[in-house]
N, C-alpha and C positions, 0 to 999 in steps of 0.2 A: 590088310592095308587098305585106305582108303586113298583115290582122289581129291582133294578139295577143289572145289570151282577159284576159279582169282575172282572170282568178286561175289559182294554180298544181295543177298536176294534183293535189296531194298534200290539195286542200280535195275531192277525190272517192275516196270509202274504194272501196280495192280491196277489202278486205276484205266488206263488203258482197256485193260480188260473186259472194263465192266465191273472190277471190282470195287472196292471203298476202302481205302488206306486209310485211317486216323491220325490225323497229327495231334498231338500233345503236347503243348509248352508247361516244361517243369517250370522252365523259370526263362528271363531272356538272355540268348546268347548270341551274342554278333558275331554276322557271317562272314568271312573277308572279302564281300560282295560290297559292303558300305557298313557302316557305322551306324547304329540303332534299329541296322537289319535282323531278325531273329529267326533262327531255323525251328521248324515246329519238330518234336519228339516222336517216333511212330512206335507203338506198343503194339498192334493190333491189325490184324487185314482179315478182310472176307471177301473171297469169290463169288463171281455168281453162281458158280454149280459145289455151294453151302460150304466150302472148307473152311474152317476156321483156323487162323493161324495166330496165339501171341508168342510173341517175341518178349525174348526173356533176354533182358539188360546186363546184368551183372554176369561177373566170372562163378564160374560154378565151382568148386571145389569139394566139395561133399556135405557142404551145409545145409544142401537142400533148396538152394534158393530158384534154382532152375525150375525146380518145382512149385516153394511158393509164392513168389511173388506173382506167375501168371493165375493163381488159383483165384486170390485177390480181384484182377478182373475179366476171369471168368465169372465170378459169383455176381458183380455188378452188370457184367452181360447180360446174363439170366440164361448161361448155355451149362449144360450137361458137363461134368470135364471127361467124358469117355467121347464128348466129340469136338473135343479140344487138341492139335497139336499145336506142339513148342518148337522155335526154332531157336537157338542161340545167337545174339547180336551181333557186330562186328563191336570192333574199338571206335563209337566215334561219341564225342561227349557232344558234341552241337546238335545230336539228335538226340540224344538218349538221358543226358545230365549225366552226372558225375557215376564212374564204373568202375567200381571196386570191390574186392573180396577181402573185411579187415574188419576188428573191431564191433564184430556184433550185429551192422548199422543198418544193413539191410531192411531188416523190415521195418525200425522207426522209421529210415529215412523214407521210406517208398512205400509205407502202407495208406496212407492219404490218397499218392499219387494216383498208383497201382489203380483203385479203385473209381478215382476218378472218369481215368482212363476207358474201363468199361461200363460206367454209367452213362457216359458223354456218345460211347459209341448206341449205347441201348436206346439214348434218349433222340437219337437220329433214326434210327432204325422202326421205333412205333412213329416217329413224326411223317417218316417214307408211306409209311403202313396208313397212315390217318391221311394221306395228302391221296394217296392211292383210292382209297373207298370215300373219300369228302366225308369225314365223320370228323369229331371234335378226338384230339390227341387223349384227354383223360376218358375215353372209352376205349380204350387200346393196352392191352397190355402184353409184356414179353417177358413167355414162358419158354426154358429149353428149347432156346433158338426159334421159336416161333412166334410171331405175333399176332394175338387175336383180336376180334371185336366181335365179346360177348353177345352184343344185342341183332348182329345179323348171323354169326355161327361164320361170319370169313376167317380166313387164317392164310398167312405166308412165311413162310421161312428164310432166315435171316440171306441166305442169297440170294431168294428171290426179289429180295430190296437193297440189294447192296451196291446198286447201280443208281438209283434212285437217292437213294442215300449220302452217296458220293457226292452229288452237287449241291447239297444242303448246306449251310452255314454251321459249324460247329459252334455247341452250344459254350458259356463261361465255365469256364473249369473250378472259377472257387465257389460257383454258386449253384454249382450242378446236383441235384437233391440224390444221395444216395441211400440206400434200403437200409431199414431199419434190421440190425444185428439179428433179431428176434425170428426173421424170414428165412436168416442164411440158407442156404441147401449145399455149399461146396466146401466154405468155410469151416474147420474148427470139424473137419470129417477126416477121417486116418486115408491118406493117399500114398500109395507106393513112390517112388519116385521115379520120376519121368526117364530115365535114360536107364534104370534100373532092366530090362531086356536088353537091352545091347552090353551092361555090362556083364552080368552074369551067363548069359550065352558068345562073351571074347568077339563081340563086334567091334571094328575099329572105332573108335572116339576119342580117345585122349591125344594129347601130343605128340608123345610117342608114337603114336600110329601113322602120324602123316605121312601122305607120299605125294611126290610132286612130281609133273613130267620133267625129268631133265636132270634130275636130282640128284648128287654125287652126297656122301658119307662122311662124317668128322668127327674127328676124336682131338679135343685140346688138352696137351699135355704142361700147367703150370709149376710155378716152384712149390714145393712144399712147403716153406716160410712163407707167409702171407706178405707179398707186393715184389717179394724177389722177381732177380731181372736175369736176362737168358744173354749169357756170355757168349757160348758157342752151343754148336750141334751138329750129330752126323746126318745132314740133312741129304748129300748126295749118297751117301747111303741107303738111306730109308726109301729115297723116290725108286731106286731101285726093284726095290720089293715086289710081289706078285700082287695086282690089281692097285696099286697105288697111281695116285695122279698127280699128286703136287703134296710135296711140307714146305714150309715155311715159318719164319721166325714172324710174329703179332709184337709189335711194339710194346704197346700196351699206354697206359696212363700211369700217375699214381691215386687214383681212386678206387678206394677199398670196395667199393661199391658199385663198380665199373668193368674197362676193360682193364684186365691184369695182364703183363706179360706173361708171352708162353710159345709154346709150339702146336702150331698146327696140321695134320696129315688129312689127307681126304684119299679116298680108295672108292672102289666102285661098293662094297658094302661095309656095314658100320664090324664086322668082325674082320674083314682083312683091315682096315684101318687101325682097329684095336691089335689086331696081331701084329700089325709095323712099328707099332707106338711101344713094345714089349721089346725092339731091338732100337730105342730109341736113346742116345745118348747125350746129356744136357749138361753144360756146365753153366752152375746158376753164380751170380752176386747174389746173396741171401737178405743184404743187409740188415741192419739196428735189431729187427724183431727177433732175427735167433738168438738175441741172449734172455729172450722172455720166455716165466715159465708159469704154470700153476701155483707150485709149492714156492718160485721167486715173489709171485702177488700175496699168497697167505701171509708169507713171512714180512711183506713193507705192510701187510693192513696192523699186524699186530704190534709192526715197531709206530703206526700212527695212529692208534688207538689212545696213545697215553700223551701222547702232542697235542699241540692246542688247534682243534675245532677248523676246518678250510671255512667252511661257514654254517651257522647256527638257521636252519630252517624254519624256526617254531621254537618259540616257549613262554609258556603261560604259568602264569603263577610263581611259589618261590620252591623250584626242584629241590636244592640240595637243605634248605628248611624241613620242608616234608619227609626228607629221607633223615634227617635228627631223630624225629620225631616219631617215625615210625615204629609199630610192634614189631613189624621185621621186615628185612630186605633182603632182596633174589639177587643177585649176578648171574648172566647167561652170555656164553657167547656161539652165536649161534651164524649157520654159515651154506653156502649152497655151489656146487659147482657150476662150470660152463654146462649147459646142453646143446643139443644137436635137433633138427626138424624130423630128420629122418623119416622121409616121404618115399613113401614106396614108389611112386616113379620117379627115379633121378631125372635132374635138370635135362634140359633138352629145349631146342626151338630150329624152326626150319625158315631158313630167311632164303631172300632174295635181293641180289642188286641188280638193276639194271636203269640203265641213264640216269644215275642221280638218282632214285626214289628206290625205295625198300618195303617190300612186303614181305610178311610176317607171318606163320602159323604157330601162335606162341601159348601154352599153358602159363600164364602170366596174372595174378591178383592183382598186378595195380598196371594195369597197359596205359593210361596215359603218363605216367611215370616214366612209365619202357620207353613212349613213344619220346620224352622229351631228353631220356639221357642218350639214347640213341642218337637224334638231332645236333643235343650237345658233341658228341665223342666224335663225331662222324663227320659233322657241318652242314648237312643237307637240312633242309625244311622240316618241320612236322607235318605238312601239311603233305609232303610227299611219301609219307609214310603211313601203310595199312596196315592192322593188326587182325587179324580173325582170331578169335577169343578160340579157343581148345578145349575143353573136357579138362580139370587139373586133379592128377591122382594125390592127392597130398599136397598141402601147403601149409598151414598152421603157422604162416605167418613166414616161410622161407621165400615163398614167391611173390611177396613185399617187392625184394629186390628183383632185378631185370639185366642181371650180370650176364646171364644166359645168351638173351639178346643179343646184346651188344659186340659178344663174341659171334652168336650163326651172322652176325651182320656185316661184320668185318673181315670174317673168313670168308665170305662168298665175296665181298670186294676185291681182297687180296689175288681169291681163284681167280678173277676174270668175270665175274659176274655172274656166275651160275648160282642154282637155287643148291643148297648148300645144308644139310641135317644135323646139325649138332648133338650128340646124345652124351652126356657124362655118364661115365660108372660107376658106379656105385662108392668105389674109393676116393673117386675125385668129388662126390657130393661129400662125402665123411669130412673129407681135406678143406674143403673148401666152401663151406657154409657160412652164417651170419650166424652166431650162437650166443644162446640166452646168457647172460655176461653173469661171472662166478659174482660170488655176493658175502660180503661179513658183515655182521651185527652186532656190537657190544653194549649188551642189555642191564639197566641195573630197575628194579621197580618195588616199591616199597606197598605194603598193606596196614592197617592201622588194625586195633585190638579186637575190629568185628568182624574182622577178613575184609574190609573194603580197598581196592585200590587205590592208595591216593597220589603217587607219585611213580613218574615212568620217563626214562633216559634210555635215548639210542643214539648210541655213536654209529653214523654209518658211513663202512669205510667201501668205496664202488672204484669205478672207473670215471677218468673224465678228463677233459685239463680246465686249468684253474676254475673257474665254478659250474662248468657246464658238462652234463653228464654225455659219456655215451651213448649209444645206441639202445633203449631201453635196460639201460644201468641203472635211470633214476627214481627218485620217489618224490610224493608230493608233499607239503606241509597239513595236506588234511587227511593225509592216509590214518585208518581208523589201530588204534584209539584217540587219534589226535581229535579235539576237540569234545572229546566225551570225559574230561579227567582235568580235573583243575590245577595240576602240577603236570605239567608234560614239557621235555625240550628233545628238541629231533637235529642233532649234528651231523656234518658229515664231513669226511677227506676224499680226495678221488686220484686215484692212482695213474699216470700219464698210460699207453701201451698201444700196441699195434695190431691186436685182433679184431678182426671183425665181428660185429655185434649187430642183432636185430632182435625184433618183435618174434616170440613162441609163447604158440600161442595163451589167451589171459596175458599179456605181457606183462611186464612186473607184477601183478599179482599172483600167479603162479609158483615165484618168491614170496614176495614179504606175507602173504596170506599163511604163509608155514612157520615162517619167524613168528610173528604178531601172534595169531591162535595158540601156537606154542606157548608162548610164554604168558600169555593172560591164562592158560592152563596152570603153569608152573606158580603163578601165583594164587590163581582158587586154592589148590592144594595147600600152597605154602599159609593160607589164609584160612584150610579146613571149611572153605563153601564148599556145594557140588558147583562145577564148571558149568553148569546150565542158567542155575542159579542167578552166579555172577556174571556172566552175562548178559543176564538180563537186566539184572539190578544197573550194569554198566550203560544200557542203553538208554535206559530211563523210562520217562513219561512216552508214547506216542508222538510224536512231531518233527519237524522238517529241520536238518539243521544246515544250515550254509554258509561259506562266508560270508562277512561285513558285506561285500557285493553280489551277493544273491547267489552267487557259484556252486561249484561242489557241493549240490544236492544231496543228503543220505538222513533218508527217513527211516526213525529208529522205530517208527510203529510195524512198517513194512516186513523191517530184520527180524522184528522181536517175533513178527506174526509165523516166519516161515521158521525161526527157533521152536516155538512152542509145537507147531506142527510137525516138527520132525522130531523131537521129544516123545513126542505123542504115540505115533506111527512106531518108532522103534522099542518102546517100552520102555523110556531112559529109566534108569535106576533100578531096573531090575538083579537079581544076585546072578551072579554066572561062575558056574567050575573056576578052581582056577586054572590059573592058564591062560583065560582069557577075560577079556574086556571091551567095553564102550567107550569110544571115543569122540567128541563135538567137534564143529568149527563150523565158523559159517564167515562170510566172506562177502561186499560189495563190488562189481565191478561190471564195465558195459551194460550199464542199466541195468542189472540185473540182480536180485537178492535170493541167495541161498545160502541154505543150511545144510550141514550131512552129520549123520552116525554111524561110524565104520564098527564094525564088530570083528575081533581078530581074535587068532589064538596065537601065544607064544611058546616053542618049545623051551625046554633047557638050553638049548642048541643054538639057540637063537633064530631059528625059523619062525617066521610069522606069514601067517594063513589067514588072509583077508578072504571072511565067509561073506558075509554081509554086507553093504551099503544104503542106509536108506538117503534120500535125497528130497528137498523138501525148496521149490522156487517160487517168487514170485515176479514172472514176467507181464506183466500185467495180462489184458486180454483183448480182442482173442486170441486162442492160440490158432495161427492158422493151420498147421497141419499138426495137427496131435503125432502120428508117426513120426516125422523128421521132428519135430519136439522130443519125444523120450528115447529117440536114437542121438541126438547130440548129449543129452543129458549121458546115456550108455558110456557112450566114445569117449566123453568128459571124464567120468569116473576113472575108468579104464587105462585112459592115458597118463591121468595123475598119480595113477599108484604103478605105473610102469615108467616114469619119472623119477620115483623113489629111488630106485637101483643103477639109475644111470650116469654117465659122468663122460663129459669131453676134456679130456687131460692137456696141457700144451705143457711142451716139451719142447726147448732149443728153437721154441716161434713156430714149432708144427702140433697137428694132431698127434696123437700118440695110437689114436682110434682107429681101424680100419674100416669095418664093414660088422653087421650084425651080431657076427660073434662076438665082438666087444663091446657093442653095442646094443645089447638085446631088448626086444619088443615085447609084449607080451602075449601069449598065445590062449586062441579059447579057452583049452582045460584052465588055465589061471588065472580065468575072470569071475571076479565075485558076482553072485546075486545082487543086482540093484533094484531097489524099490524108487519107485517117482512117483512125487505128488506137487502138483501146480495149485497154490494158493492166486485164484484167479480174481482179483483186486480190480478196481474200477479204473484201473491208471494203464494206458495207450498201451501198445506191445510192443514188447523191443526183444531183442537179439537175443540167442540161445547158443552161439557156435562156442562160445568163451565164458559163460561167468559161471558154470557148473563145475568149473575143472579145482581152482584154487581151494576148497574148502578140502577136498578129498584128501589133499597132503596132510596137512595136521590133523585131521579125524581120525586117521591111520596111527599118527603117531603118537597121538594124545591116547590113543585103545592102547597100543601097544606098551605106554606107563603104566595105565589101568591094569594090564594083565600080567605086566612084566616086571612093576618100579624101574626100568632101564627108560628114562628121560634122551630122547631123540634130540641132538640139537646142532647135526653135522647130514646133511644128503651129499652121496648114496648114503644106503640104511648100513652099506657094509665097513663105513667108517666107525659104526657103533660096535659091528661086529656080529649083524644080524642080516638077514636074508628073506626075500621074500617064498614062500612055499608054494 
């Protein structure tokens, strides 16, 4: 267990010291000192007895970023990264700009910056250096921390001028001349990751681990219907208990996304708390949401599948002409369960109240989110609220939300103000998640006498009320193959309900990437192309295609380039035993283009044995750290075919799921072989945590036709009646 200090390193002036703190303005943000006041960004300090320290912005979560984006400016430093440390930020956006762990964005948003950052500081540090010896600044240059002047053989190291440094005027940030790619020495190099020693030798770091002086234990016990409310409880019972301190009934709100009713216990440790909560007894109001179930929403999509349209998203051309006219047409109706995040460290946050304001030690993706529904539920300031950002063992898009929060926050108010540990278990993460919202697609697509596709109809029936989708329920009008196909109309109905829904990870791609792929497979065949083929032929010419208003960017040169490549790499079209087969898909999403080839065998039995996967991206370049690149790529693959098998059932308004055994993950021994390869394109870099994952579902299932004719068109795989091996 660790200590955390109550406050962040940056309330202790380096500068003072003698050191050089860098300020940074991403952008400008008014302080509530006055109006057009702007607070500068600090990435960066150096000592004068040579430490280097960047500070790494964003929430860490396994993506790596902790790692790269301080690499970024290191390399514009011109320091060594073995004499580099990282500290993790606090929550504060008026220093830092926008801090979040979602959607890829990390490195587009911040790789300009990043670098900036350390050019602005290098470009101070040879100016220290050139004022120091009275030489002209371009006879100076800074190599691994040191800066020299070639023509008299002087040399000082970066803290021997970080004083000096310090009171220099910082240079313009948009006109600051950074190193030509070609020089890199840190960049685009395989780096371990930075916290990688603390986690594999069980050093405390994550959230979970925090300890605070003073610090009592909680366990919240809610309804198991999602927003149910707490009638009664044997609360004078439980306080009873050995090491217990206080329970108490939490009002709650009705925001699903929020604080929920429930009961609260605190005990001197998080197991006597959990052992009081085991004789704990609740009579709940359930309301409206237990009459909702799974098998209640399959059954209203397929009675609104044949009613008319909630609204027509898209259609171009004349659909049901084309489908006259066609040499033959598909029906498919194809469909996806709820999912679950299933982050191996369940929810947890350690708060504190005390006079109005509230500090936080929170594993948290989106903290100024945390920080403003917090404020909201609660009524106090944001501005009176601290977050220190945590180490987060898993998120994939579950610690979006800040439910967490808002609970250690209100349970330490309740207590009296003590600092207060919340930890969920594992059942109540299962119970109580944001989950990838179930999905039906009623497919009809016609090909004309060469196999070409000429006409494609999707009825989609999701969640939502009247035309606005839930929680990553929806889809867009240019979701692919919209706009590649001169017959296409995209319907949809949305079913009213009461589960909660969020972003897993790829968010709706993850879905319709398995629909879509799917069925442009179902029609190659039905058409006699090979699927690679037609694919390609679907893309077309190389070029940029977007809406009327410049938007929704997806260059079909890019797709077609990382198709062909992974084609390639896999041997497409080779003969294989049967049994087995090749499967395509490739996918856009988060800036990102990829392709895969899954190679499977299928029993009689219906066992399927993913050997293979090759994976073929184009994230533009560079890649900052090649390691944390082909390990997200890895985790990508991995997670997708361990999607396959999975399923969050409701039941009477609750999970049906408890904990892993129902829920199962996948284990070493049953991870396939993957191959990656980066099609490294002249276009910026962007994000790798998300857009590798979507293609691996249909590659899998589109092999498993190939090897099986058994056409996948329902996840889990065991609604077909097959099994992963």
């Amino acid at each position: 267990m660790t200590t955390i200090a109550r406050r962040s390193f940056l309330q202790v002036s380096a500068v003072a010291g003698g050191g050089l703190l860098l300020g940074v303005r991403l952008e400008p943000v008014a302080e509530a000192a006055g109006e057009g006041v702007f607070a500068p960004n600090a990435f960066l300090r150096i000592t004068s007895d040579g430490v280097i320290t960047i500070i790494s912005k964003n929430p860490e979560v396994g993506q790596g970023v902790k790692t790269g984006l301080p690499i970024l400016v290191a390399e514009e430093l011109a320091v060594d990264w073995k004499d580099v440390q990282v500290e993790q930020a606090d929550s504060d956006e008026a220093k830092y700009g926008p801090q979040f762990a979602g959607g890829s964005r990390a490195t587009p948003q911040n790789f300009d910056t990043m670098r900036r950052a350390g050019a602005a500081a290098r470009i101070l540090l040879v100016k220290a250096a050139a004022e120091t010896w009275g030489v002209p600044e371009a006879e100076c240059e800074a190599v691994s921390g040191v800066v020299r002047h070639a023509k008299s053989g002087k040399s000082l190291r970066y803290g021997e001028l970080a004083a000096r440094a310090a009171t220099l005027t910082p240079p313009d940030l948009a006109t600051v001349p950074l190193r030509d790619p070609k020089t890199y020495t840190q960049v685009g190099k395989p780096r371990s990751g930075i916290d990688n020693p603390k986690i594999v030798t069980g050093q405390p770091l994550f959230g979970i681990d925090v300890k605070v002086p003073g610090m009592v234990h909680a366990v919240f016990e809610k309804c198991p219907v999602f927003a149910g409310k707490v009638v009664s409880a044997n609360l004078d019972e439980i306080k009873k208990l050995p090491g217990v301190k206080d329970a108490f009934v939490v009002e709650g709100t009705t925001l699903l996304e929020g604080l929920m009713p429930g009961v609260a216990i605190l005990a001197d440790s998080w197991w006597l708390a959990n052992q009081a909560r085991r004789k704990l007894k609740v009579t709940w109001d359930e309301g409206k949401t237990a009459s909702e179930s799974s098998a209640g929403f399959a059954q209203r999509a397929q009675e609104l599948k044949d009613q008319p349209a909630g609204k027509t998203m898209r259609s171009d051309g004349d659909v049901d002409a084309a489908f006259k006219s066609a040499a033959k047409v598909v029906e498919a109706h194809y469909s996806y369960p709820f999912l679950h995040h299933a982050t191996l460290e369940p929810q947890n946050c350690t708060a504190h109240w005390k006079d109005g304001k509230i500090e936080f030690w929170a594993p948290t993706q989106t903290p100024q989110p945390g920080r403003k529904l917090v404020a909201s539920t609660m009524g106090v300031a944001e501005d009176g609220i601290t977050i220190h950002m945590m180490r987060i063992g898993g998120g994939f898009g579950r610690r979006l939300r800040n439910d967490y929060m808002v609970e250690a926050a209100q349970i330490s108010r309740q207590a009296g103000g003590i600092p207060v540990k919340l930890l969920w278990t594992r059942e109540d993460d299962m119970a109580h998640g944001f989950f990838r919202p179930q999905g039906f697609h009623f497919l009809k697509g016609a090909v004309d006498a060469a196999g070409k596709i000429v006409a494609w109809r999707d009825r989609f029936v999701s969640f939502g009320e009247g035309e606005k989708f839930a929680s990553s329920a929806g889809i867009n009008e240019f979701e692919f193959p919209g706009r590649f196909l001169p017959n296409y109309r995209l319907e949809t109905n949305l079913i009213p309900f009461g589960v909660p829904t969020g972003a897993l990870r790829a968010p709706g791609s993850n879905a319709l990437a398995f629909v879509f792929q799917s069925f442009i497979d179902e029609l190659a065949h039905a058409g006699g192309q090979d699927p690679v083929a037609l694919r390609l032929a679907l893309l077309g010419e190389p070029r940029l295609v977007t809406n009327p208003d410049g938007t929704a960017p997806y260059h079909a040169g890019r797709m077609a380039g990382v198709l062909k490549l992974v084609a390639g790499k896999s041997g497409w079209g080779r003969k294989l035993p049967k049994g087995s087969g090749l499967g395509v898909a490739f996918h856009y999403s988060h800036l990102g283009y990829f392709a895969q080839v899954a190679e499977v065998d299928v029993s009689a039995a219906g066992a399927v044995k993913v050997k293979k996967v090759w994976v073929a991206g184009d994230v533009g370049r560079p890649i900052i750290n090649p390691s944390a690149a082909i390990n997200q790529v890895h985790g990508s693959v991995i997670d997708g075919i361990g999607e396959m098998m999975q399923e969050i059932t409701i039941e009477k308004g609750r999970v049906k799921q408890a904990n892993f055994q129902d829920y199962p993950l996948r284990r070493i021994t049953e991870a396939p072989k993957v191959e990656v390869h980066f099609l490294e394109s002249e276009n910026p870099p962007t994000g790798l945590g998300e857009p590798a994952l979507p293609p691996v579902i249909p590659a899998v299932c589109n092999a498993i036709f190939a090897a099986s004719g058994r056409r996948v068109r329902s996840l889990p795989l065991s609604t077909a009646g097959l099994k992963l091996a």
